[in-house]
C-alpha positions in Angstrom: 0.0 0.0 0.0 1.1 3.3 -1.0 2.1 5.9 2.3 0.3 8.7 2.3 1.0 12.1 0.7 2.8 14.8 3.1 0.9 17.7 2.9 3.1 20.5 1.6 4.2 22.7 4.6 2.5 25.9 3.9 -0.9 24.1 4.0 -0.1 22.1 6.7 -1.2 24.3 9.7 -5.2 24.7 10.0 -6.2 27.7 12.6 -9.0 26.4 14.9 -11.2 28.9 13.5 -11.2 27.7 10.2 -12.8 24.1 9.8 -13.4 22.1 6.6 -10.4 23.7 4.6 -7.0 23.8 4.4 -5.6 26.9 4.3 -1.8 28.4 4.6 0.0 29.8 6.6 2.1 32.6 4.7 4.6 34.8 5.4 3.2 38.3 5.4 2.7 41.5 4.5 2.0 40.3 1.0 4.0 42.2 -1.7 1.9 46.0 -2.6 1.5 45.3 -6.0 0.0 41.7 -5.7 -2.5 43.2 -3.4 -3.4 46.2 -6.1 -3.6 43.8 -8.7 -6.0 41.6 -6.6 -8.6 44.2 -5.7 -8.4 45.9 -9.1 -9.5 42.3 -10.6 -12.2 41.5 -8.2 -13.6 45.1 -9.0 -13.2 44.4 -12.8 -15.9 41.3 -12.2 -18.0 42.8 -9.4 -17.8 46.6 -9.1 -20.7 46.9 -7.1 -20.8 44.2 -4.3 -23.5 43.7 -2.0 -24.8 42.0 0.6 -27.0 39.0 -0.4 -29.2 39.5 2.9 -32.5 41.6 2.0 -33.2 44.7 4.1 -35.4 47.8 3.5 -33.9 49.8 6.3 -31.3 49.9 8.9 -33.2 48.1 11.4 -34.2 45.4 8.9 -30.3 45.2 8.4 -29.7 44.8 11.8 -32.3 42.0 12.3 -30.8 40.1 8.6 -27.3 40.0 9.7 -28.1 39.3 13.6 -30.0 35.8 11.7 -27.2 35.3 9.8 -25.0 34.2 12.4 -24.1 30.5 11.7 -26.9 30.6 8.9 -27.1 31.1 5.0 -27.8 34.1 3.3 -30.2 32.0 1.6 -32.2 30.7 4.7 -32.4 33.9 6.5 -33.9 35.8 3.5 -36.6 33.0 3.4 -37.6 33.7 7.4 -37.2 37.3 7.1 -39.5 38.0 3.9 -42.5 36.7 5.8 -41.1 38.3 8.7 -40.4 41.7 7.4 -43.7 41.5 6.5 -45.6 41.7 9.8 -42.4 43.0 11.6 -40.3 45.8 9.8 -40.0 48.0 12.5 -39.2 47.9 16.5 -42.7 48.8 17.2 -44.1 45.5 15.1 -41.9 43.6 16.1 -42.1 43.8 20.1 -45.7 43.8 19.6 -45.0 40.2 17.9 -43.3 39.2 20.8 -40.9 36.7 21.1 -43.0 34.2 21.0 -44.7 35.1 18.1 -41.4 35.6 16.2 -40.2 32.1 16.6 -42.6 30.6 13.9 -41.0 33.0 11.5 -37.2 31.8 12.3 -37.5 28.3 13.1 -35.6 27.1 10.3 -32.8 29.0 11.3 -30.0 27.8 13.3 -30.2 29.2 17.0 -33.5 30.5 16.6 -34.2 30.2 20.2 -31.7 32.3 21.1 -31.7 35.0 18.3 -35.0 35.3 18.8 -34.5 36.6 22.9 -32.0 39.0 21.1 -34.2 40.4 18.3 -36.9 41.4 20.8 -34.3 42.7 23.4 -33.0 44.6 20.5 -36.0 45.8 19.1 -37.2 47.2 23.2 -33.4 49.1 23.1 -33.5 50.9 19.5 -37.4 51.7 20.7 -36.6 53.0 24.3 -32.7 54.0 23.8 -33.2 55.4 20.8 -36.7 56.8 19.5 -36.7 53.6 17.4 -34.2 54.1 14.8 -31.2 52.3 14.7 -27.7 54.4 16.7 -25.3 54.2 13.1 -22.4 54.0 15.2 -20.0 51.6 16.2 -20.3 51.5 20.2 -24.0 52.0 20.0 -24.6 48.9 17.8 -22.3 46.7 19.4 -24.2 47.5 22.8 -27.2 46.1 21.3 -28.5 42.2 22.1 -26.9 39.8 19.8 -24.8 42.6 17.9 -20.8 42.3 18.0 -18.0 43.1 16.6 -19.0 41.4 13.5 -22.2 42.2 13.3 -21.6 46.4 13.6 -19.3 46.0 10.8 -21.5 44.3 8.6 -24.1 47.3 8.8 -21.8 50.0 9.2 -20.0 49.0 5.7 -23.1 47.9 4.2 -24.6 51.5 4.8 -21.3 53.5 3.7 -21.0 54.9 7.1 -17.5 53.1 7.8 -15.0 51.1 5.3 -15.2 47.7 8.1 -14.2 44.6 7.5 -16.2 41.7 9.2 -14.0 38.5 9.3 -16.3 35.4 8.9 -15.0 32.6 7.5 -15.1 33.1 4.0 -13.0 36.3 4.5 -10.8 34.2 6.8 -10.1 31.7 4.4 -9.6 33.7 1.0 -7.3 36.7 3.3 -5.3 33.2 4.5 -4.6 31.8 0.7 -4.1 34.9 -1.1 -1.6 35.9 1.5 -3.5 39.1 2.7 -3.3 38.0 6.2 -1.6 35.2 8.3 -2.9 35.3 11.8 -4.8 32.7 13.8 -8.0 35.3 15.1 -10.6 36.9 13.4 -9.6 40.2 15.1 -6.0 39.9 14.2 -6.6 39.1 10.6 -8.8 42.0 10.6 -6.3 44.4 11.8 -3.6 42.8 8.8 -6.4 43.3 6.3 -6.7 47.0 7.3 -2.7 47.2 7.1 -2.4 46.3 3.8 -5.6 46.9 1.4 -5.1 49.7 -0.4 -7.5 52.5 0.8 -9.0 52.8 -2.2 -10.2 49.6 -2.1 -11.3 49.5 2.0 -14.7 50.3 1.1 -15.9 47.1 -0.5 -13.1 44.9 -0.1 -15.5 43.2 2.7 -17.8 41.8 0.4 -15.5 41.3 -2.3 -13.6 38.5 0.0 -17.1 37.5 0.9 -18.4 37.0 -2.3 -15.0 35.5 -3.8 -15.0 33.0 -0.7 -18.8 32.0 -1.3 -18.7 31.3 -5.3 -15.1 30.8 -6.1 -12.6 30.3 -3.3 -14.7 28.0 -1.6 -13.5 25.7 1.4 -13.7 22.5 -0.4 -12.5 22.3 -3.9 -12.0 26.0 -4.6 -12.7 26.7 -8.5 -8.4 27.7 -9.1 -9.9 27.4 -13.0 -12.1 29.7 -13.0 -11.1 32.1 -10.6 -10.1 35.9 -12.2 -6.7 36.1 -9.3 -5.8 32.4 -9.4 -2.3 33.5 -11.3 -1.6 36.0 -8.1 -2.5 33.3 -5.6 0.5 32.1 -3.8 -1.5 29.1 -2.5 -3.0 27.6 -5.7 0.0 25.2 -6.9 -0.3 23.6 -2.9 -4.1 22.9 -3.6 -3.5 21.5 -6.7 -1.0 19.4 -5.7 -3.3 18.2 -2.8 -5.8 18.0 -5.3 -7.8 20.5 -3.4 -8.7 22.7 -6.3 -11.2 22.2 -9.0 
């Protein structure tokens, strides 16, 4: 019986937060020009990135992306456009109650849980703040079920700050293209801020995203069709590992 393969070295260390994927562990900061060249292709091929969660307001945002955590895009937007129907607003919703929400988000991971938060939230933006969303970092991140994360997701989303939320698709792709090398979400947010190009801060959030869900996914990333795969330092190692599609 053949021995295994060895796994080449720069793929062979997996940060806890990442699971189902091998990703490296480069040596950083990445060179200037690669990075340019990175952002100005992903721009080429989506100029105007969004989120894929649907919202009509800020506090629909909020609500969205709270769901989202350890969910699809996909299934959220399913509770949430029965839900936005009956419950758009703080006012609808607390009168919905969380007991009455939890129909509408059962099919969602955690529901029990984001559903406390959702109402919590909802009492907070109605009370705290006349019922409109605070559009500012500490504010948001003060609200039920709303970190780090979270905040920066609606903050960039609404063009009131160029954040970065680090998820795992943004985790993994800022790992292979060599944008980032750290083991924490918060670290590898803080490298991403060092070295994409200002320019490019704005939407290079959901440009990682996006790349991450479609392309540079965690099992058998699509190297072949992927618009950066010659500026990715990682892509002969998958291959090799036959990794890559």
């Amino acid at each position: 019986m053949k021995p295994p393969k060895a796994r080449p070295k720069a793929l062979a260390k997996r940060p806890a937060v990442m699971t189902g994927a091998f990703i490296p562990v480069l040596g950083w900061p990445p060179d200037e020009d690669r990075v340019e060249a990175v952002f100005e292709r992903l721009c080429r091929v989506m100029p105007e990135p969004k989120t894929e969660l649907n919202f009509s307001s800020p506090y629909t945002l909020v609500v969205a992306v709270a769901l989202s955590a350890q969910a699809t895009d996909v299934s959220v937007n399913k509770a949430t456009d029965r839900l936005f129907r009956v419950a758009d607003t703080p006012e609808k919703m607390l009168a919905l109650g969380e007991e009455g929400l939890v129909p509408y988000i059962a099919s969602i991971g955690l529901y029990r849980g984001k559903a406390r938060n959702v109402i919590a939230l909802s009492r907070i933006v109605l009370e705290q703040h006349g019922g409109e969303v605070p559009l500012n970092r500490a504010d948001l991140q003060a609200l039920p079920g709303v970190g780090r994360k979270t905040a920066s997701v609606v903050l960039n989303e609404l063009g009131i700050e160029a954040a970065i939320a680090v998820d795992t698709h943004v985790f993994r792709v800022s790992h292979r293209l060599g944008l980032a090398n750290a083991a924490t979400p918060e670290k590898v947010e803080a490298q991403l801020f060092r070295v994409v190009p200002e320019q490019w801060l704005p939407k290079a959030h959901h440009w990682l995203i996006l790349h991450g869900r479609y392309t540079c996914t965690a099992r058998r990333p699509k190297c072949s069709a992927c618009v950066i795969s010659d500026l990715c330092p990682s892509r002969p190692d998958l291959v090799a590992m036959g990794e890559a599609a």
